[in-house]
C-alpha positions, 0 to 999 in steps of 0.5 A, a space after each residue: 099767764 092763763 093755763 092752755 084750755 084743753 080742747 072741748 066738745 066731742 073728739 074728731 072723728 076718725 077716718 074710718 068712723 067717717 067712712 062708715 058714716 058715709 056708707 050709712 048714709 049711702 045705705 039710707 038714700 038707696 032704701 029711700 030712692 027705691 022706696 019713693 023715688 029721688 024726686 020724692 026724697 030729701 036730705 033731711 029725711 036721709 038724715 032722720 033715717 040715719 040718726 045725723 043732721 042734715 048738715 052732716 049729710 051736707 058736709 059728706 055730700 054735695 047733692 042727695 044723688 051723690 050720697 050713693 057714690 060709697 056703694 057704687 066705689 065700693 071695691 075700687 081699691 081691692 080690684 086695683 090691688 088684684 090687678 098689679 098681682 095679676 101674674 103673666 099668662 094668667 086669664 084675667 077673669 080668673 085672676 079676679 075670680 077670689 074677689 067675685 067669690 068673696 061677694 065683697 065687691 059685688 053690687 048687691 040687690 040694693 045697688 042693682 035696684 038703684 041702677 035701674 033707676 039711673 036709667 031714668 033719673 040723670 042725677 044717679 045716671 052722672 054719679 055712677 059714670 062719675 065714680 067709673 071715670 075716677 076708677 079708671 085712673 087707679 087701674 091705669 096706674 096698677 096696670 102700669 106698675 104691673 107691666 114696668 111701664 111709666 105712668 104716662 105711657 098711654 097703654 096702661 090708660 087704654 087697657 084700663 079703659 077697657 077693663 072698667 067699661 067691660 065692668 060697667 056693661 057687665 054690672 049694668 047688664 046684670 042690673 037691667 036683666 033683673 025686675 026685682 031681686 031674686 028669691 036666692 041673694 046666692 045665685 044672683 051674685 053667681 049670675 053676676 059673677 058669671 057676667 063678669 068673668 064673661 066680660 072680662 074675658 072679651 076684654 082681656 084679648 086686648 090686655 096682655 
């Protein structure tokens, strides 16, 4: 009989290091776009700016727009959260006004850069409406648990169809009002605080 060998090479990575890869290289491919545009970009130069392969690149991501989608996904789990808390009778704006003042779900001056770019490259344009059509689902269901309703009661996925189109129009007009970032990071996020809280608000009459 031979002894078992041990397993060699590095250790797998973990959940959380693997997300944290994902969000380098998201952070990589947005600087790059930005500075010379998606055409003029390629993995491997995502790579290089990250310290990766461009395998690994490859492996988390199937195209260079798709390396973006950890920014603009980021939040879909604390907004859900918020939304099966949301307790009767309270506003929905101000229901979700604690996440806004923590900035951690809000698209910073990076994202709001690339999303003016996704008015004119078709590539970035899918991934951001992609990512918003697979939130829906996750807000449909917290809005339903939040209600008693079954899942497959159609007013749940309507409510979060309204919900998450009030957050995209709002972002986007946050995004396409702005040329350049502003000198104050603190007040832009007001504004798109604001946005939102507006947004929110014209939804929130067909929300009960």
């Amino acid at each position: 009989m031979t002894a078992a060998r041990g397993r060699t090479g590095r250790p797998p990575l973990t959940e959380e290091r693997k997300a944290a890869v994902r969000l380098d290289i998201a952070r990589a491919a947005v600087d790059l776009f930005i500075a010379q545009g998606v055409t003029a970009t390629t993995g491997e130069q995502i790579a290089e700016a990250v310290g990766v392969s461009a395998r690994t690149v490859w492996r988390y991501f199937p195209t260079k727009e798709s390396c973006v989608r950890p920014l603009f996904s980021s939040g879909i789990d604390t907004i859900a959260t918020t939304l099966r808390q949301w307790r009767p009778g309270e506003p929905l704006q101000e229901a979700l006004d604690q996440v806004w003042s923590t900035g951690a779900v809000l698209p910073g001056p990076d994202v709001g850069a690339l999303l003016r770019l996704t008015r004119t490259e078709p590539g970035l344009r899918a991934v951001w409406l992609q990512t918003h059509d697979e939130a829906e689902p996750a807000f449909a269901r917290a809005l339903a648990e939040r209600a008693g309703l079954p899942a497959d009661d159609v007013r749940p996925a309507v409510w979060a169809a309204m919900f998450n189109a009030a957050l995209r129009a709002a972002v986007e007009h946050h995004a396409y009002r702005a040329t350049e970032p502003g000198p104050d990071p603190a007040a832009a996020r007001a504004d798109l605080a604001e946005t939102l809280r507006t947004a929110l608000a014209i939804a929130a009459a067909g929300l009960t």
